[in-house]
Structure formats: structure tokens, C-alpha cells
N, C-alpha and C positions, 0 to 999 in steps of 0.2 A: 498404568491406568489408575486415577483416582479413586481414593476408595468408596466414594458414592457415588459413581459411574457406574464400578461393580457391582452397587448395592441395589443401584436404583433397577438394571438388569434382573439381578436376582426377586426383587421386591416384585416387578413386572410380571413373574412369572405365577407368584401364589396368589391362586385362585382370588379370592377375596380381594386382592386388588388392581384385577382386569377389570379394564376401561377407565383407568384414573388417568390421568393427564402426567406430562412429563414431570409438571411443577409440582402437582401433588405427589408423587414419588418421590423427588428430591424433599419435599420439606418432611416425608415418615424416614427418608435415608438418612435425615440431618437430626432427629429428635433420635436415631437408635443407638446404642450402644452396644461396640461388636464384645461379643463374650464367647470362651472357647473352653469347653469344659473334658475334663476324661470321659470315658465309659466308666457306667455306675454312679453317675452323679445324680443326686436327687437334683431336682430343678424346680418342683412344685411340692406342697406336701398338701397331699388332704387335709382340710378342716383347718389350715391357715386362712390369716388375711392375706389376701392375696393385693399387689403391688405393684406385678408388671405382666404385658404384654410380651410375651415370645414367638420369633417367629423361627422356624429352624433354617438354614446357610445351606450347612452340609453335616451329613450323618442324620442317623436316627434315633427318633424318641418313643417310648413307648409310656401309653396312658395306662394304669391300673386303679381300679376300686376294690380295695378292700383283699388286695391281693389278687384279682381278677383284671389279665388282662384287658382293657375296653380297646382299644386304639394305640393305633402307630402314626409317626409321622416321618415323612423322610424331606428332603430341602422346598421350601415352600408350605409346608405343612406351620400352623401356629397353634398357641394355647395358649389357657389365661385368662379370656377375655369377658369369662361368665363371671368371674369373679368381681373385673373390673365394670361391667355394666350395672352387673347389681348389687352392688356392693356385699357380696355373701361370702362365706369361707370357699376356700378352695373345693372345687369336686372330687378331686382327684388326685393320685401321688403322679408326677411326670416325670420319666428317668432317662437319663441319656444312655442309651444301647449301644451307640457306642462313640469315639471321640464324635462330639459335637462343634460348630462353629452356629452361633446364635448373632439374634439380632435384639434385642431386646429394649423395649421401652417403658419406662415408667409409669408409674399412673396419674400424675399431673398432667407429662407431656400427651398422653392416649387420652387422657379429657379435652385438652387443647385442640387433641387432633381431630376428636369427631364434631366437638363444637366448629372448626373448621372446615370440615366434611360431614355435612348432615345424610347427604346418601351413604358413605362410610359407615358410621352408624346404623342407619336402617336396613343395609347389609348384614350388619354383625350381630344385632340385634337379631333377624332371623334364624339368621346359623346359629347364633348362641342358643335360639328358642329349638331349636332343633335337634342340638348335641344336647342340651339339658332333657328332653321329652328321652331320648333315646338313653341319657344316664340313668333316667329315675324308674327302665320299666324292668 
């Protein structure tokens, strides 16, 4: 199987991008780049510029602030994206818990992409408004 047949599968299935069309799955499976890291990997670090959008494959990540577990994520699970909306430092450190398989996109191509996808955006935009309310209390 093709590996953006896989992808496009896998992409189908997180959240954030149920009810997107076949095409629109194939063109975020064509802009990602797969990445495969150990367990114990920083992946995010607080209070960086943050650069790309992650979405997790397979394995888990785990979110912390400040040494404070916040969030986990397991396949379909993403991060990243507050950074990329609003142009701000990262929130958070993201660590791979353990070996990871990622999908990961840039921040040119994830500007591309929602300029492309304006409900995408207005999507992520929420949940970004939502995870950010829920980091800052």
C-alpha cells in the first residue's frame, strides 16, 4: 500500500479532520513528512518558536508545563498548532513516551494549508482557543 493511502487513512481518523474530503486528505498526506523518533524525545520545547505542526501515527506523547503533566496524546492525537496560529512561543515541552511514528508539517506548508482550508482553520482556531483557556488556568 502506498504510503499516502496509509496516511490518508490514518489522517481520517483524527479528530480535527473528520468531514474533510478524500482530496483534502491527500493534499495534508502530501505536505507531511513522516518522522520516527525513540522514547524520551523532546519534540516540542516550551517557550520556543515553534515551526511545525505534529500529528501523532503511532505511540505516545505526553504534554507538560513546567514539569506538570497537562496532556497525552496517542495515534490521531496532534500538537503544535497554537504556536503556529498565533505566531507565539511554544506552550509547552512535548515528549515522546514512547517510540513514536509522526507526521509532521511545516509552517509554510500548514499556512498553505489553511489558506486552502478555511473551515480547517476555523476548526483549529477553536480547539487552539480551547487548549490555550484550559493551559492558562
Amino acid at each position: 500500500m502506498h504510503r499516502h493511502d496509509v496516511l490518508d487513512e490514518h489522517l481520517a481518523q483524527v479528530p480535527l479532520f473528520v468531514g474533510l474530503s478524500k482530496k483534502q486528505l491527500r493534499l495534508i498526506s502530501e505536505l507531511a513528512t513522516a518522522v520516527e523518533e525513540p522514547a524520551g524525545t523532546v519534540l516540542i520545547e516550551q517557550g520556543k518558536v515553534g515551526h511545525e505542526f505534529i500529528v501523532v501515527v503511532q505511540g505516545q506523547i505526553e504534554v507538560n508545563q513546567g514539569g506538570r503533566v497537562v496532556g497525552a496524546h496517542g495515534p490521531g492525537g496532534y500538537v503544535g498548532e497554537i504556536a503556529l496560529l498565533e505566531q507565539r512561543p511554544r506552550t509547552a515541552n512535548v515528549i515522546a513516551k514512547t517510540a513514536v511514528k509522526l507526521e509532521v508539517i511545516n509552517q509554510r506548508e500548514f499556512a498553505g494549508l489553511l489558506e486552502e482550508m478555511p473551515e480547517l482553520a476555523r476548526q483549529l482556531r477553536a480547539l487552539a482557543a480551547d487548549r490555550l483557556a484550559n493551559a492558562e488556568q
